[in-house]
RODREN-535068 format. One record per atom (N, C-alpha, C): residue number from 1; residue in one letter; atom name; x negated, y negated, z negated. Coordinates in pm, 1 decimal, m for minus. Atoms other than C-alpha are relative to their C-alpha. Layout:
NODE, NUM, A, CA, X, Y, Z
...
end
This chain:
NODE, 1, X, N, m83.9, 118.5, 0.0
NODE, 1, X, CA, 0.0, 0.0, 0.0
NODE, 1, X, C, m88.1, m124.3, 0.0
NODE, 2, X, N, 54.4, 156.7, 19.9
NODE, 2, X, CA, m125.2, m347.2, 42.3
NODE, 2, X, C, 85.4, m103.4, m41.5
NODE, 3, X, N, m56.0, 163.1, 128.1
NODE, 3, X, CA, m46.5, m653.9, m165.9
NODE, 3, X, C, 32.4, m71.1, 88.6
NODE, 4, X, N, 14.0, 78.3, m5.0
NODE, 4, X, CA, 25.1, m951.0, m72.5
NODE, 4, X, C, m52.2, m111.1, m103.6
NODE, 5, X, N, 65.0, 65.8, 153.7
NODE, 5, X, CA, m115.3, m1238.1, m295.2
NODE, 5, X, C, 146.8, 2.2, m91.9
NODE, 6, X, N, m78.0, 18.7, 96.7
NODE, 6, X, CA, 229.6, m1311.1, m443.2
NODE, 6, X, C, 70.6, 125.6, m95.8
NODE, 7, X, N, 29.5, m124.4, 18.0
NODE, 7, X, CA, 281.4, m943.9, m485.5
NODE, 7, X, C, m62.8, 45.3, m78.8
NODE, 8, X, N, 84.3, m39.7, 45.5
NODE, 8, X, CA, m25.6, m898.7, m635.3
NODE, 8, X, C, m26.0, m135.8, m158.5
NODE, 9, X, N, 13.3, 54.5, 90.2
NODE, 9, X, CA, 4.9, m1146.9, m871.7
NODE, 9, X, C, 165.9, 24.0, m108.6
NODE, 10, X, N, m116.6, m63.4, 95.7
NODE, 10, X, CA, 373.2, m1050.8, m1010.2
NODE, 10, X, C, m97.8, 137.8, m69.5
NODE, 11, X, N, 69.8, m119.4, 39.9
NODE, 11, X, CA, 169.2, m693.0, m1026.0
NODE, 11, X, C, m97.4, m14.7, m141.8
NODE, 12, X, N, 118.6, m59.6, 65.0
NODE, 12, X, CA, m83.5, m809.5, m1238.5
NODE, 12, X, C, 93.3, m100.2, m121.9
NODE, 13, X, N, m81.6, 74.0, 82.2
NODE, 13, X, CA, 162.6, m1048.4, m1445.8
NODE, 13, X, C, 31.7, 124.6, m112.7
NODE, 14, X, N, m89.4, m106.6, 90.3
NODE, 14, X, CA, 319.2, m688.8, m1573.5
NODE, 14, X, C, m93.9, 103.7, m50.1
NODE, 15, X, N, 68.0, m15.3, 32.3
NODE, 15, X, CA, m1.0, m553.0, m1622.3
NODE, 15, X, C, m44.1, m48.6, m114.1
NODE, 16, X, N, m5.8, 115.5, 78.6
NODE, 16, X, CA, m73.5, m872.4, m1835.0
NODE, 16, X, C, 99.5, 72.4, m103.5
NODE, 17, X, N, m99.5, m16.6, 150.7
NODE, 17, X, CA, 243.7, m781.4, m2052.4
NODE, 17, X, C, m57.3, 139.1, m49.8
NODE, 18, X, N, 53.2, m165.3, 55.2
NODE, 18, X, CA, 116.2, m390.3, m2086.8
NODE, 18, X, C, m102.2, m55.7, m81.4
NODE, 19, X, N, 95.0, m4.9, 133.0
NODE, 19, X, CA, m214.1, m561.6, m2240.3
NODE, 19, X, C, 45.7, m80.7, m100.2
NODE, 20, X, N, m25.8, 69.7, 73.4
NODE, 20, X, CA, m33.3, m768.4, m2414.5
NODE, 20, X, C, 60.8, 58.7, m122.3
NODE, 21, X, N, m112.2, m116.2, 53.3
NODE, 21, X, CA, 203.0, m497.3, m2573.0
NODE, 21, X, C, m122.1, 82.1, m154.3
NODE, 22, X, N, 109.9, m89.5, 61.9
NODE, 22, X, CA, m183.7, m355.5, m2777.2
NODE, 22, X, C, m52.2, m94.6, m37.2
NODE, 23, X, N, 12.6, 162.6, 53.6
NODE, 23, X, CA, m256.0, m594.5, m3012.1
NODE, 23, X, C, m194.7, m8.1, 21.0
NODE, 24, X, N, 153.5, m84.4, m0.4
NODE, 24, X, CA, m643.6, m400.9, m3002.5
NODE, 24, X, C, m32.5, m51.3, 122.5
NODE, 25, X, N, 91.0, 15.8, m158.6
NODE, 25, X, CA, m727.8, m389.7, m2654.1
NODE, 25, X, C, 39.0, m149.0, 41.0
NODE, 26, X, N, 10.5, 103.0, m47.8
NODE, 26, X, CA, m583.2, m724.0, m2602.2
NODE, 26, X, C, m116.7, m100.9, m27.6
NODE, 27, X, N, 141.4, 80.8, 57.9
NODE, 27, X, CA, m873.6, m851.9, m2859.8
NODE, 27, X, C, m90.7, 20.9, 104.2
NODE, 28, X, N, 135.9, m6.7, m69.8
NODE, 28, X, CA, m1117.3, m690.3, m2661.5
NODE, 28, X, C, m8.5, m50.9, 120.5
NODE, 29, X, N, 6.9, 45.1, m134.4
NODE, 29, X, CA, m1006.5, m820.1, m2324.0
NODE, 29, X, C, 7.5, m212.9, m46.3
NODE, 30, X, N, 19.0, 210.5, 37.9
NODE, 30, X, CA, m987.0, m1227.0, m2473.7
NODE, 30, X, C, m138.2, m10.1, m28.9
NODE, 31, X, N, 178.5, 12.3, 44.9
NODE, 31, X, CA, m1357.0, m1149.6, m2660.8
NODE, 31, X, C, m70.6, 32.5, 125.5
NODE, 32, X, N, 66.2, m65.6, m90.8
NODE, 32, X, CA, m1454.3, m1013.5, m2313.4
NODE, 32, X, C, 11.5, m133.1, 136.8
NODE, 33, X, N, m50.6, 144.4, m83.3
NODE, 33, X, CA, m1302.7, m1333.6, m2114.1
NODE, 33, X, C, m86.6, m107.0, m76.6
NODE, 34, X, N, 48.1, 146.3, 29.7
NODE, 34, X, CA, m1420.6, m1623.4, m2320.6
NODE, 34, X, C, 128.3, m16.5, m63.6
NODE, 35, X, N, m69.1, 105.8, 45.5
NODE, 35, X, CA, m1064.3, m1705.7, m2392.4
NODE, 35, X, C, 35.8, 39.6, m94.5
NODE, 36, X, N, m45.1, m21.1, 96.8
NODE, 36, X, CA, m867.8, m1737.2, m2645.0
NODE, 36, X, C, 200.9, 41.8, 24.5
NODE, 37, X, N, m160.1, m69.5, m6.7
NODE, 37, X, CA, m440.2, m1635.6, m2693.2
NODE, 37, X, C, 37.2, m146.5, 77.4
NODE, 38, X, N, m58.6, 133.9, m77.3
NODE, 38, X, CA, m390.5, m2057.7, m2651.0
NODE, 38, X, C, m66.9, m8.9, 183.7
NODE, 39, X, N, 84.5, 32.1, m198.7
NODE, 39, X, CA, m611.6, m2052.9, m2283.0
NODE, 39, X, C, 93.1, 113.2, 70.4
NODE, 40, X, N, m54.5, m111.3, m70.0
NODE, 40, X, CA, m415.2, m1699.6, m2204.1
NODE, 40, X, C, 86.1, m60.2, 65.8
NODE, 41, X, N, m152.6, 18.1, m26.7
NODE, 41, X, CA, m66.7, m1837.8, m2231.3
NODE, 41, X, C, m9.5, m129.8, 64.5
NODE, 42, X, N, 24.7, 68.9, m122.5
NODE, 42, X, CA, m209.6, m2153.3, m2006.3
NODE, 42, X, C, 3.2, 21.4, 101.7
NODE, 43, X, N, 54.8, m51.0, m158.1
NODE, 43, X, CA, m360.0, m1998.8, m1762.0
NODE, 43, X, C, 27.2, 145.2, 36.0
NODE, 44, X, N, m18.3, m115.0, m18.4
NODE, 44, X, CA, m156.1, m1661.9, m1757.0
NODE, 44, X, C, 74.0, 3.3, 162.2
NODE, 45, X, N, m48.4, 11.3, m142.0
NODE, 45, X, CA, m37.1, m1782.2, m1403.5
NODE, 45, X, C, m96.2, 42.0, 124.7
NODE, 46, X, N, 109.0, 26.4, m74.4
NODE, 46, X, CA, m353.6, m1826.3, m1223.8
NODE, 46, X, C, m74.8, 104.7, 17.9
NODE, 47, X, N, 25.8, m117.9, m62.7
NODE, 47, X, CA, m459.1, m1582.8, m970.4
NODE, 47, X, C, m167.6, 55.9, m75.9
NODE, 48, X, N, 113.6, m19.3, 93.4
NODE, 48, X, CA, m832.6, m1598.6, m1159.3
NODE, 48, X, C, 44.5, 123.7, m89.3
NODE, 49, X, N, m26.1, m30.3, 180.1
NODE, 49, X, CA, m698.0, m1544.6, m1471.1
NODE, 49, X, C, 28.3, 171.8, 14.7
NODE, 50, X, N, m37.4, m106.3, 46.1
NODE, 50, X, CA, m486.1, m1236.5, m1389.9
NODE, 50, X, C, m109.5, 127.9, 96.7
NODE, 51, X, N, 87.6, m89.1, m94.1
NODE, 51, X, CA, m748.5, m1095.9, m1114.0
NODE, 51, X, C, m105.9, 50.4, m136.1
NODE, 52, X, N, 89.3, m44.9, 81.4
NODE, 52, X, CA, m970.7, m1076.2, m1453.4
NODE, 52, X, C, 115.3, 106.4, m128.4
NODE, 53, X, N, m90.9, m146.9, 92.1
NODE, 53, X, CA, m682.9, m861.6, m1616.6
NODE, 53, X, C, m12.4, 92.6, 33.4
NODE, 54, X, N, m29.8, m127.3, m77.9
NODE, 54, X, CA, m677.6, m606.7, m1378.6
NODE, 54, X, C, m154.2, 39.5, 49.7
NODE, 55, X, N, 148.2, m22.4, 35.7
NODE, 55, X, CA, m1045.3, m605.9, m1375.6
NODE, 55, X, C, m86.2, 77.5, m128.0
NODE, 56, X, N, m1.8, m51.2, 159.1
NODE, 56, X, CA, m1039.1, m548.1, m1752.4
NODE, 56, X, C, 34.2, 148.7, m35.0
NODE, 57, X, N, m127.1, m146.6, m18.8
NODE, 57, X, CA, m785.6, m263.7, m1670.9
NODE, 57, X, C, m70.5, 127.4, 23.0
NODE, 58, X, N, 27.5, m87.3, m121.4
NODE, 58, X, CA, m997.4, m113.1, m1416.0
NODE, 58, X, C, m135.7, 44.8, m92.2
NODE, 59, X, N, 148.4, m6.5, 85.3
NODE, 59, X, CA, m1308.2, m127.0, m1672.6
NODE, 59, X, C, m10.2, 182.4, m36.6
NODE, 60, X, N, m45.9, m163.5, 26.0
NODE, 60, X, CA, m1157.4, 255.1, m1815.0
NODE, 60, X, C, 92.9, 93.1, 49.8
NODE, 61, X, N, m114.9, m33.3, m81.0
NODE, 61, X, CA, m950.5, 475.6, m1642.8
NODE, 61, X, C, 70.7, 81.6, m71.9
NODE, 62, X, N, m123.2, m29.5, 128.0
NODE, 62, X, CA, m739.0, 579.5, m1981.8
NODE, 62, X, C, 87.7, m153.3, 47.6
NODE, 63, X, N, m84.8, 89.0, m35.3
NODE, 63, X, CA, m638.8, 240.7, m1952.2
NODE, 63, X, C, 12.8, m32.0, 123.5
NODE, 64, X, N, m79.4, 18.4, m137.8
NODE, 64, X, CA, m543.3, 228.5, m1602.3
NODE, 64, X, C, 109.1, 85.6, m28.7
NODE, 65, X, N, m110.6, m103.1, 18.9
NODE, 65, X, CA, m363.1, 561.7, m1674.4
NODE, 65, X, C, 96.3, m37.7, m62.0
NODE, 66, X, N, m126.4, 48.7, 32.9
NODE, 66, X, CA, m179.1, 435.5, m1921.6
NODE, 66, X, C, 81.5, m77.4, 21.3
NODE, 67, X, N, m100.3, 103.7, m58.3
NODE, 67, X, CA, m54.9, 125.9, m1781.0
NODE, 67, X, C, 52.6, 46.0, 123.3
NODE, 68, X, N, m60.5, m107.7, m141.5
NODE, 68, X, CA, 45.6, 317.2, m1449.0
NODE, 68, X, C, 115.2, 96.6, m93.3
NODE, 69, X, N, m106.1, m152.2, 54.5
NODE, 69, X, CA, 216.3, 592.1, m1701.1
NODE, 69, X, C, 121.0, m94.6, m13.8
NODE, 70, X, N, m168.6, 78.6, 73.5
NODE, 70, X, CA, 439.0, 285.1, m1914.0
NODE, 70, X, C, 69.5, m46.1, 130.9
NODE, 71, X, N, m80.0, 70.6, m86.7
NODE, 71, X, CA, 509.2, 143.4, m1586.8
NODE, 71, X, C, 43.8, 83.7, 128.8
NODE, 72, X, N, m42.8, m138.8, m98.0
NODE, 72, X, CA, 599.7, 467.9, m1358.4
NODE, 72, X, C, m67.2, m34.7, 98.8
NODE, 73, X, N, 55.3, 35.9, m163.4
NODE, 73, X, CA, 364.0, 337.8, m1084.8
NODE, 73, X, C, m134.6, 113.1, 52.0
NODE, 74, X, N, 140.4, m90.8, m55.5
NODE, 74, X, CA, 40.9, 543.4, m908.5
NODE, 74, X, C, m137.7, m80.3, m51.8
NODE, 75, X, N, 116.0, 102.7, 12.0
NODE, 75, X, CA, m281.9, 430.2, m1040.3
NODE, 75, X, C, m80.2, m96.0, 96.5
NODE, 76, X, N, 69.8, 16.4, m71.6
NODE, 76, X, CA, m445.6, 370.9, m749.5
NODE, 76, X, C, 115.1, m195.2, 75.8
NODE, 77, X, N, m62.5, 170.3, m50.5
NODE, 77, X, CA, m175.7, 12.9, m714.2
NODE, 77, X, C, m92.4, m128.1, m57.3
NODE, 78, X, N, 95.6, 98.4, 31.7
NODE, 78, X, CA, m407.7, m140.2, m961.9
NODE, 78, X, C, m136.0, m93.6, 99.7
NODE, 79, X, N, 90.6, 34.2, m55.8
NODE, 79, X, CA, m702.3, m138.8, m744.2
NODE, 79, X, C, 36.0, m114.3, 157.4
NODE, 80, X, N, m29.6, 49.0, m62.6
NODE, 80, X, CA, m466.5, m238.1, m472.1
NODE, 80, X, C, 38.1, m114.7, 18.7
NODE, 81, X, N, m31.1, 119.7, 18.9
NODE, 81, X, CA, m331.7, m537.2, m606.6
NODE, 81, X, C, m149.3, m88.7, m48.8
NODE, 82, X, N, 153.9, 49.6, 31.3
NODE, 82, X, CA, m694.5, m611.0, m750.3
NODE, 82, X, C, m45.7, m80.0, 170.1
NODE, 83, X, N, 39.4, m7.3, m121.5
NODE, 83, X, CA, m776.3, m661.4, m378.4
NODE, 83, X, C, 52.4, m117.0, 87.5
NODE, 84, X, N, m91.8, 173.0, m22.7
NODE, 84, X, CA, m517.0, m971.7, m306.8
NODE, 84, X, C, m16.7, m54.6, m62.5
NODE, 85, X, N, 22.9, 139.6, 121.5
NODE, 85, X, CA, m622.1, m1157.6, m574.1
NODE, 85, X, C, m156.9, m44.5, 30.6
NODE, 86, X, N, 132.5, 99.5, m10.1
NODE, 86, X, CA, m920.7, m1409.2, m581.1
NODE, 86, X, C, m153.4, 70.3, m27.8
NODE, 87, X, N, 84.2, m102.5, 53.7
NODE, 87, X, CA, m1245.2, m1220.7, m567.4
NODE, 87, X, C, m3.2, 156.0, 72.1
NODE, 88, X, N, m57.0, m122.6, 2.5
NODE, 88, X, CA, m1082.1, m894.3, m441.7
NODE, 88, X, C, m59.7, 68.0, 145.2
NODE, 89, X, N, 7.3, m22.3, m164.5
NODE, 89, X, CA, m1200.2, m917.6, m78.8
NODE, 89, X, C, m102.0, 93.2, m20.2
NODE, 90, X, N, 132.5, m122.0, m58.8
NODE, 90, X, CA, m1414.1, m587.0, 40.6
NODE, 90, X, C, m137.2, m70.4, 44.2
NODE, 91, X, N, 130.1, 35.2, m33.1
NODE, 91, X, CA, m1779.2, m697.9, 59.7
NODE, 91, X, C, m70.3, 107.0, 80.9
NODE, 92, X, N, 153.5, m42.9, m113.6
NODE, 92, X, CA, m1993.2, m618.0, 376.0
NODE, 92, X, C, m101.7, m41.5, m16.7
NODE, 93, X, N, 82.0, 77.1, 21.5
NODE, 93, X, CA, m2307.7, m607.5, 306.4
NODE, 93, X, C, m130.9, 34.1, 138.2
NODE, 94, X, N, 24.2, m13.0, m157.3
NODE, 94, X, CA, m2407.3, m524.4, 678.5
NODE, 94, X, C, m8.6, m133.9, 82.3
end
């Protein structure tokens, strides 16, 4: 499947709420950003912001699994929506 950006940014919005849902792993993904809960809920719009959620996501693949499990989807959407967002483009290094 391919994203589109707006697509891919609802995608990673609901992602966003899954880490949000773990009060734990959410620490480790703000201490791992720089930000803090007040910069989240700023900048929880911004294709950046959530391209570094699903980055975060992608870090273990328990947590991919599980956010794919709560949300009945295939894992392999993460990477896909990863891919429309800012950053995401396939590097040639040809």
């Amino acid at each position: 499947m391919q994203y589109s950006a707006d697509a891919a940014e609802t995608f990673a919005l609901r992602v966003l709420a899954w880490l949000l849902e773990d009060e734990d792993l959410l620490g480790v993904f703000l201490n791992s950003s720089g930000m803090d809960a007040a910069d989240l809920r700023r900048r929880a719009g911004e294709g950046e912001v959530l391209a570094s959620v699903l980055d975060f996501v992608m870090l273990d693949d328990r947590w991919v699994i599980a956010c794919c499990d709560a949300q009945g989807i295939a894992p392999e959407h993460v990477m896909q929506a990863r891919a429309a967002l800012p950053g995401g483009a396939a590097v040639n290094w040809t």
